[in-house]
N, C-alpha and C positions, 0 to 999 in steps of 0.2 A: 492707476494707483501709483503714490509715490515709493520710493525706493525706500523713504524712510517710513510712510507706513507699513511697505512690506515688512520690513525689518522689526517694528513693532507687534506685527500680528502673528511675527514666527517667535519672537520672546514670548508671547502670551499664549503661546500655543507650549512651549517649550516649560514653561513656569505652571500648566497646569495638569491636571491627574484624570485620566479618562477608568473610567469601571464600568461595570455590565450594569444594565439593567434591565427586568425582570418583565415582560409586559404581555399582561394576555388577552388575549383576543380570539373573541368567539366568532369561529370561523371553520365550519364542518373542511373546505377544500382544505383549509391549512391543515388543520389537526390530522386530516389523512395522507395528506404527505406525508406529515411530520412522521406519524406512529408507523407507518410504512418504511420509514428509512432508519427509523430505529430498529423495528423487528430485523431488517435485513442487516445492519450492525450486529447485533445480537446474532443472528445465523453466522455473519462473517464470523466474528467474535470466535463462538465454538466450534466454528469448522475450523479455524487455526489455530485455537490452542490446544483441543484435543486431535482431530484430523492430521495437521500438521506438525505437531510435535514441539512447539515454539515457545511451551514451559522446559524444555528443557535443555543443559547444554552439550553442544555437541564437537567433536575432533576429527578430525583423522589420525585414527591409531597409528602407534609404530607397527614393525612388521615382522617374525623371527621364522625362520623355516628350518626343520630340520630334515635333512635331504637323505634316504635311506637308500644304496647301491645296492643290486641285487643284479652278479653274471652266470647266475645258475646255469640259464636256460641259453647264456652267449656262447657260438661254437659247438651245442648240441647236436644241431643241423645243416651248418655250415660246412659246404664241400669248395675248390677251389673252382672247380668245373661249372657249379652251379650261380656261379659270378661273374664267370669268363667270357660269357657268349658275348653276341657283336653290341649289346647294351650294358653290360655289366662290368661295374666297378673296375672288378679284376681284370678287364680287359685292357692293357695299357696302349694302345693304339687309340682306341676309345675315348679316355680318358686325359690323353697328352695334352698339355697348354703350351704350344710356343711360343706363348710373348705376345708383345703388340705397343705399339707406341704411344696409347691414349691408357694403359693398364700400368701401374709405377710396380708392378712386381717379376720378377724375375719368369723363367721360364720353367716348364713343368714336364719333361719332353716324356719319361716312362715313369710311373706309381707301381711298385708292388702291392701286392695285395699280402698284408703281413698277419699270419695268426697265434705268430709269438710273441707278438705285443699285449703285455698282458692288462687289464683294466687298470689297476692301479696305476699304472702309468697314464693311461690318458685321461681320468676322471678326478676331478678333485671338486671339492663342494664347500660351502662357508653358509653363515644363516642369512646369508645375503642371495645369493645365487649360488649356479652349477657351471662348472664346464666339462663336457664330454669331446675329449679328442677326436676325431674321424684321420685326418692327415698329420705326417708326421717328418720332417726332412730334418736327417742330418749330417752335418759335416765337421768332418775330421781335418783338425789342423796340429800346426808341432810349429815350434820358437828354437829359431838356430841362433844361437852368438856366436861371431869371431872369438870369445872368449869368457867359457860357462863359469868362470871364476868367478867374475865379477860383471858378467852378463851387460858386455857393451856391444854396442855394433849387432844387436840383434834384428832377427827380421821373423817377422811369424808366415807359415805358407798352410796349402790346405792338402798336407800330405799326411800321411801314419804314419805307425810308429816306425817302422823302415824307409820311410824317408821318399815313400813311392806317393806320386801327387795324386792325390783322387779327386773325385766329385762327386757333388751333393748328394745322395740318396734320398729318395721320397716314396714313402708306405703309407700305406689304407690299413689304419687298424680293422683287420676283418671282423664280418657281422656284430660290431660297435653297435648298430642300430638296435640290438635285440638283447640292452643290458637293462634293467628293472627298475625305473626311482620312485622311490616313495615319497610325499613330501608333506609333511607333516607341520601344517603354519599356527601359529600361536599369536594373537594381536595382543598389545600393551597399551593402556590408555594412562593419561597421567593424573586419574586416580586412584591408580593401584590395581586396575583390573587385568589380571596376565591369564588367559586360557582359549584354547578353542574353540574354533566356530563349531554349534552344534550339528549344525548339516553344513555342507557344500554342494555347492551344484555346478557340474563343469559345463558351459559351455565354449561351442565351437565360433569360429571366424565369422558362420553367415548368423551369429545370436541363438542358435538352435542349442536346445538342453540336449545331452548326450547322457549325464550322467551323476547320480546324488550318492554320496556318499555319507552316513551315519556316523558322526562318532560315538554315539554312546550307544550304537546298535549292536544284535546279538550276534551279529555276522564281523567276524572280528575282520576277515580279507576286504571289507567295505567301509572301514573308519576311517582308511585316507584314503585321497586322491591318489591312484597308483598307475599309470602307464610306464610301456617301453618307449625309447627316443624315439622309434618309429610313430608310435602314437601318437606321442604330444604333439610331434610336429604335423601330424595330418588335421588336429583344431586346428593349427594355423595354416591348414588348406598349404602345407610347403610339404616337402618329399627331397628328403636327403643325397636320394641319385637323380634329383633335378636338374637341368640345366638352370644357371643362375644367369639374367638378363645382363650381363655385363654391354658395357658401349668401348666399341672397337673400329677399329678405324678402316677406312677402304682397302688399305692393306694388309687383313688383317691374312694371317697364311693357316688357321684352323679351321678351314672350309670341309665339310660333308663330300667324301668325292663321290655319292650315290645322290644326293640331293644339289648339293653346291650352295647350300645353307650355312653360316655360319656355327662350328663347332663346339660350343661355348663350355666354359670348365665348368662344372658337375659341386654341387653345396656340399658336396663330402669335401672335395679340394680346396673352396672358397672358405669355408666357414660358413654361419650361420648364428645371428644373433636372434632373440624370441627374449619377449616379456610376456612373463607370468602372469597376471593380474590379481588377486585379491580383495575384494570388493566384500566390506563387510559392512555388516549393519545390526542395530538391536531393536529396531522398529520399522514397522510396516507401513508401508504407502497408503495413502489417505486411499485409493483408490481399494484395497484389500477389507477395507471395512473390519478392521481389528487394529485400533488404534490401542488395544493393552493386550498387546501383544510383545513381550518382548523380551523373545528368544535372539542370542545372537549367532545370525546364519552368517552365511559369505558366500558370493560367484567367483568360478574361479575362469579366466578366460587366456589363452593363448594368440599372441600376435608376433607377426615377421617384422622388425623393423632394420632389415641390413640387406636386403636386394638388391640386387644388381652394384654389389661393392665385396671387396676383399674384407671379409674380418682380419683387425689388427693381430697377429699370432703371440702365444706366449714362447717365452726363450726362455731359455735356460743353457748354462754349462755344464759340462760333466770334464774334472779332471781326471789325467789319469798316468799324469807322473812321476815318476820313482819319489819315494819319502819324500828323498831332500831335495829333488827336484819337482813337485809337486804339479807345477803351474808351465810345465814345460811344453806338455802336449794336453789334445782331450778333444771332446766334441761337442757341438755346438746345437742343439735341440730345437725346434722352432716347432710346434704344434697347434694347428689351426683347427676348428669343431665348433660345435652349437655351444652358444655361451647364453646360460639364460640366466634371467635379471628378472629379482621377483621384485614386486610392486605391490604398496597397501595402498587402497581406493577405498572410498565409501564415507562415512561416520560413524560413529557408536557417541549415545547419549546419555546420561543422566537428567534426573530430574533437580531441577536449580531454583531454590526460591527467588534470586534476583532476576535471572532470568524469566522466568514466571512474571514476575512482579513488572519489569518491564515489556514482556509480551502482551502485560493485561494492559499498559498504560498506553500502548501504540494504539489498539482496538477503542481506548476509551478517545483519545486524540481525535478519533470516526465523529462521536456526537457529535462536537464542534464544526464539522464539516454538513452535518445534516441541520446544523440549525442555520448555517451559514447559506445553503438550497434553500431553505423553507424562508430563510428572508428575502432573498432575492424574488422568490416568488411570490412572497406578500406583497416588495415593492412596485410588483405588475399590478397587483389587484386590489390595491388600495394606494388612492393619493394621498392619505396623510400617514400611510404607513412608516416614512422615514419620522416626519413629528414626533410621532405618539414613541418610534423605539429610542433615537437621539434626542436628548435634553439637555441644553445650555444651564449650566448651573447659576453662571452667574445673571441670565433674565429673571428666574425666580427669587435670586437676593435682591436685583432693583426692584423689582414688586415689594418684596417686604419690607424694602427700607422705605419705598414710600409711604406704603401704608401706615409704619412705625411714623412717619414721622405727620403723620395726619390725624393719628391718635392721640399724639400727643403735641404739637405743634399748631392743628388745623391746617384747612388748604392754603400755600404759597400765593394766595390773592382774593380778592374782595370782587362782590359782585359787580359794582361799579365798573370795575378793570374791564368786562364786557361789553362791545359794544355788535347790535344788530348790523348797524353802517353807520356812518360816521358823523357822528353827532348824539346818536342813539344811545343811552345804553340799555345794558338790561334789563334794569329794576324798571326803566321808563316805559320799554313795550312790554312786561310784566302789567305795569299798572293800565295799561291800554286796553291790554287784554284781557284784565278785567273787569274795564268798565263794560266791553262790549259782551263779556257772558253775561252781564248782569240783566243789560240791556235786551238778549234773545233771552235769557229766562221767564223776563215776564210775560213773553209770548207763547208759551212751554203750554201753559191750559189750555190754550184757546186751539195748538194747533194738534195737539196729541188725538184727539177723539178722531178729526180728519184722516190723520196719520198711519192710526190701525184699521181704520177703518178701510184703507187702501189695499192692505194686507201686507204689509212691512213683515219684518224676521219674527219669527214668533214667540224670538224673545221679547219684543215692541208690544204685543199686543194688549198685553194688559196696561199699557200706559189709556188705552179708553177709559179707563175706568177711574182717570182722577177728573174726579170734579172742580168745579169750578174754581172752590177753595182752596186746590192746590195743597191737600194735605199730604203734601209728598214721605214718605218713608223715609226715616237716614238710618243709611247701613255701612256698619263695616266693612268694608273690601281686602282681604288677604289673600296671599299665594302662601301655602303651607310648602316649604320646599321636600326636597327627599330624606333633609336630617332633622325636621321639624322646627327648621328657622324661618320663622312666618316674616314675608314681604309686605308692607302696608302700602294698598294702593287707596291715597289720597284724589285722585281726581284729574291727575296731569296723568303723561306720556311715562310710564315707566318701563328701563330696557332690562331685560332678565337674559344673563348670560351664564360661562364657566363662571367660576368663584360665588356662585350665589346657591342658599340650598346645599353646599356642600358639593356642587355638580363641580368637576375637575377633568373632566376626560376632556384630549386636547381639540377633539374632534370638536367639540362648543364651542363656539366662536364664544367673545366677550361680550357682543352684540347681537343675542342670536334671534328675541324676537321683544316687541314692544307692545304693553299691556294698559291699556286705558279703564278706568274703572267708573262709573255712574255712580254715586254715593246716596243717589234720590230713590233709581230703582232697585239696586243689587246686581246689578248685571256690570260684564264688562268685554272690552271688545281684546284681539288677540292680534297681533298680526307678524306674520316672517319677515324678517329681515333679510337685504341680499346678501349671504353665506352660503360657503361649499354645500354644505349639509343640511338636510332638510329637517324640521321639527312637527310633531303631531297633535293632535288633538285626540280625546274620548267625551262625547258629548252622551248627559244623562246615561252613562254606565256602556254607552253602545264600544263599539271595534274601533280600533284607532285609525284615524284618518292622517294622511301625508297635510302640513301646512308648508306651502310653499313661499318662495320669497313674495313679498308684495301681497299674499293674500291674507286677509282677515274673516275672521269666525270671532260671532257672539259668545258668550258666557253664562251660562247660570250659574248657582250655587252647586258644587258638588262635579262641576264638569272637570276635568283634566287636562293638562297641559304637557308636553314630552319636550325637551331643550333639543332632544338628538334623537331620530326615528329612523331604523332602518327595516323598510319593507319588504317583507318576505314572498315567497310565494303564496303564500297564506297568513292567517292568524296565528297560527301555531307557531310561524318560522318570524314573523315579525317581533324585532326587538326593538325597547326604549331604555334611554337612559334620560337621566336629571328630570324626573316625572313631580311632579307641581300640583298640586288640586286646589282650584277656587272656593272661596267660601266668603259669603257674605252675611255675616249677622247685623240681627235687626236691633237697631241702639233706640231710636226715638223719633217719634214724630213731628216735623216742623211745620210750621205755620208758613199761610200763604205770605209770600214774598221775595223776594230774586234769589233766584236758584239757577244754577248753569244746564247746560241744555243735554238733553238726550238721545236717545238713539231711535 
């Protein structure tokens, strides 16, 4: 192909307008594909609009906690002694960190164990998160000038108010672990919806339920999630006089001198960070089988996420300078503890008609994909399946423009223009070939009585029975088509194809089979053409028979002809189309004389 046909056949491809077309086809296999892959659309269909929730729209809320202190019960039963043994907090041998050069924090060499530290000091809360102190170091420092006047030449050191140099001090806010919080979360969606979950269910680290709590139950101690810091941290499978996995180097000098194990500092000393989690929701999992369900609950779950590392500490100053000297001395507060970080997880949904609208339009998008299967599988099981569904619009325009122009123009040449071979033409072996019927007709009497008498087709045999006189019958010969456009068969070769009869299915060749007619007796002969598809006969009213290519069957009046037969396992499953019925009526009787020959 040339480069400039290419290019012509991609303008004409580009200049024209493709659309569906509609085409059905009786076909048990297809039609059970088909409605199979529809009902299963349809199941998909409603298992994810209703099942799945996919009418409606969904977020992840914001997240508001209101975090409720409670030290009632801190320092109840808290003894110094009961701390101090060879594992316990209180113990500062125990508990000492001396550094290490892969560790960026200082050293930690003796912790008091302090029970004057009172909670407000180490606990502060926001609707964000908590932090609870456990450790606490401070140091004292004071700012000397050569001259307080005007305060030049100053130097700051880490001594008090006397001027004597200290060091750091670092305290264990005692039984910290056994202060109360309540935490009371509220989610916000952006449209308008601010309240809480009606239940919560805490679970722990390994996904295990521990515990539901009711807001709007009659047990008021159960509306919120309430543990001690001891608690919460045991969902997160951690424990505050843990050792924490820190990475220390071969010289590290915290060694175990009963095991010879590394010493490691203790998550009351480190810090310890934990996410809250929140996981809310106002619809149930397709798998709970209450898809109108739609209370809004929440999970509430606990995680470590700061092992084996230093939490960052909070600081702070305390001055504590005369009036005018205000900034002169003071101390330096640095407080490290569980700092926990709440987290909204989940969705909450409404119901959205766009949404809706286009959940249905995705599900409807499916059909197209199941007609798009069932063609591909027609194009296995039938060869003219692409034909019959693709059609060239413009072969059907050259068809009607020629027709138009032979309705009104006639055909673009003369018989003459024809020739058999070269010299010949048509009209000339036209007239040949009729001299020489004329010539076997008059032997038509003589040899007909022989002829049945042999036992010829039994549509033959009544030709015995013309006499000598040759008082032959003339009959009309027609093909009544399927829309009752009668065919007139005159005596020659006529071809019955698509376009006759009203017959249009593309499966009909043009040429599908060729019908000879006798005008003497009524009868006529039938025969298939070679085309894909086979065509049928119904003889005297009987079951349809396959006519194949090259074979021929006689005719009587009232027999049937089929353009397209397809054979079934039976009668019942066998179909025809472009169906025809011969008929020959009786016009008049002619006298002996040359008559063309018969069957």
């Amino acid at each position: 192909m040339s480069f400039r046909k290419g290019l012509v056949e991609i303008w004409e491809d580009m200049m024209s307008y493709r659309t569906l077309k509609v085409v059905k086809i009786s076909d048990k296999r297809l039609a059970y594909v088909h409605k199979s892959l529809m009902a299963s659309i349809l199941v998909y269909a409603t298992i994810t609009m209703v099942g799945a929730h996919t009418y409606m729209l969904k977020e992840k809320p914001r997240l508001y906690v209101t975090t409720t202190v409670d030290d009632t019960n801190r320092l109840s039963n808290w003894t110094l002694d009961s701390t101090s043994g060879p594992r316990g907090y209180c113990n500062t041998e125990y508990t000492s960190f001396p550094g290490d050069e892969f560790v960026p924090e200082p050293a930690y060499p003796q912790t008091r164990c302090a029970s004057y530290i009172s909670t407000a000091q180490m606990v502060s809360v926001t609707d964000q998160g908590a932090f609870i102190g456990t450790h606490m170091r401070q140091q004292a420092w004071k700012r000397t000038c050569a001259d307080e006047t005007t305060k030049q030449d100053c130097v700051v050191e880490n001594k008090d108010e006397n001027d004597v140099a200290v060091a750091a001090e670092d305290h264990f806010a005692a039984d910290i672990e056994n202060i109360v919080l309540k935490f009371q979360p509220i989610y916000v969606t952006s449209w308008g919806v601010s309240e809480p979950a009606h239940r919560i269910t805490v679970v722990n680290a390994a996904r295990k339920e521990v515990k539901e709590f009711e807001r709007y139950g009659t047990d008021v101690t159960n509306q919120w999630p309430t543990f001690t810091l001891k608690e919460l941290l045991k969902l997160a499978e951690m424990d505050i006089d843990a050792q924490n996995p820190i990475i220390v180097s071969k010289n590290y000098k915290g060694v175990n001198s009963e095991t010879g194990l590394p010493r490691l500092p203790l998550f009351r000393l480190t810090g310890l960070r934990i996410a809250v989690d929140f996981t809310f929701s106002n619809f149930r999992p397709m798998g709970e089988m209450r898809p109108f369900d739609f209370t809004p609950l929440a999970v509430m779950t606990v995680k470590a996420t700061s092992v084996g590392s230093f939490v960052t500490p909070r600081e702070s100053t305390i001055y504590s300078g005369t009036t005018s000297n205000f900034d002169s001395q003071g101390t330096v507060l640095s407080i490290r503890g569980v700092n926990i970080e709440f987290q909204a997880k989940g969705l909450m949904g409404k119901a959205d008609g766009y949404t809706g609208m286009m959940a249905l339009m995705s599900c409807l998008v499916m059909v197209g994909v199941a007609t798009a299967i069932v063609d591909v599988v027609g194009a296995f099981i039938y060869d003219s399946f692409k034909d019959d569904k693709i059609e060239d619009d413009s072969e059907r325009q050259h068809l009607e423009h020629m027709i138009l122009n032979i309705e009104t123009s006639g055909v673009p040449f003369k018989n003459d223009d024809f020739e058999f071979e070269p010299g010949t033409s048509v009209k000339k072996q036209i007239d040949e070939l009729t001299r020489d019927i004329q010539r076997q007709a008059t032997l038509l009497h003589h040899m007909s009585g022989e002829l049945a008498a042999a036992g010829l087709n039994s549509h033959t045999m009544h030709m015995a029975d013309l006499g000598e006189g040759v008082q032959s019958a003339r009959y009309e010969c027609v093909l009544k088509g399927p829309n009752g456009e009668d065919i007139f068969l005159t005596g020659g070769p006529q071809t019955v194809g698509r376009g006759h009869g009203g017959a249009q299915s593309k499966r009909i060749s043009h040429k599908q089979i060729s019908v000879v007619a006798n005008t003497h007796n009524g009868m006529a002969r039938v025969q298939g053409l070679p085309t894909k598809n086979i065509s049928g006969v119904a003889l005297g009213g009987g079951p349809w028979q396959p006519l194949g290519p090259e074979a021929n069957v006689d005719l009587k009046n009232g027999d049937m002809i089929a353009l397209l037969m397809d054979e079934g396992a039976d009668e019942a499953e066998t179909t025809v189309d472009g169906v025809f019925r011969f008929q020959a009526t009786y016009v008049e009787d002619k006298q002996q004389g040359g008559s063309w020959f018969g069957w």
